[in-house]
N, C-alpha and C positions, 0 to 999 in steps of 0.2 A: 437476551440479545444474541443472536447468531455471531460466528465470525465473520461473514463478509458486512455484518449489520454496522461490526467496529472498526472495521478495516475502513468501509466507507465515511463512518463516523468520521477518523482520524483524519484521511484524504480530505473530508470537506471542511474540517477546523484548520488544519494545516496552510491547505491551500485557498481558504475564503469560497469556495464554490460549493453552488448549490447539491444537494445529496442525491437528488432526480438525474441529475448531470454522470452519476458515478453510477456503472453497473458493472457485472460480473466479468465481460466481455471487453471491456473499457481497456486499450492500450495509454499504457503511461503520456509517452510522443505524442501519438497520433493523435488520439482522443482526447486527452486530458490538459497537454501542450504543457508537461513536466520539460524540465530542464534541470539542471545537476544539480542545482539547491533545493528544486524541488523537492527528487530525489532522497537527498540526506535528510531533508524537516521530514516526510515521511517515513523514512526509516527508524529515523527517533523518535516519532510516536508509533508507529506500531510496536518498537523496542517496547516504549514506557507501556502502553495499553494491555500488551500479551506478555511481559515482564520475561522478555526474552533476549537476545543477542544474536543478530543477525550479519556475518561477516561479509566481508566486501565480495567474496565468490562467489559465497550465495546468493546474493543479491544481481552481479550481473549479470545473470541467464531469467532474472524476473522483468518481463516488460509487459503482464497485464494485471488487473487486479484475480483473476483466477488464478495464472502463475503465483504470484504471493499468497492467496490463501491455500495451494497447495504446499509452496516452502513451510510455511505457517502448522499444515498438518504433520510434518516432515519432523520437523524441531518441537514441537511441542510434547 
């Protein structure tokens, strides 16, 4: 399984939506219509998923699922 295969994964457990719904290009806001608990549920599954740690500055210069899977390569 790729990274964006589990990122999407996580996004669509987290947030109940369909996994066709989430692509690489996908803004959190605009496309996904994340809002701040959104946010933290998915942070803490991509945390559990890539068994990483993800700090709050890191985190808020990410607003698409590409920006995340770049953080992703970053810390890993």
């Amino acid at each position: 399984m790729t990274n964006f295969e589990r990122v999407r994964w996580v996004i669509s457990e987290e947030l109940r939506m369909p996994k066709e719904d989430i692509n690489e290009d996908s803004l959190f806001v605009e496309d996904l219509n994340f809002d701040s608990l959104d946010h933290i549920e998915v942070v803490i599954g991509i945390e559990k998923e890539f068994d990483v740690e993800i700090s709050d500055e890191e985190i808020d210069d990410v607003k698409s699922v590409k920006d995340l899977l770049s953080l992703l390569e970053n810390i890993a």
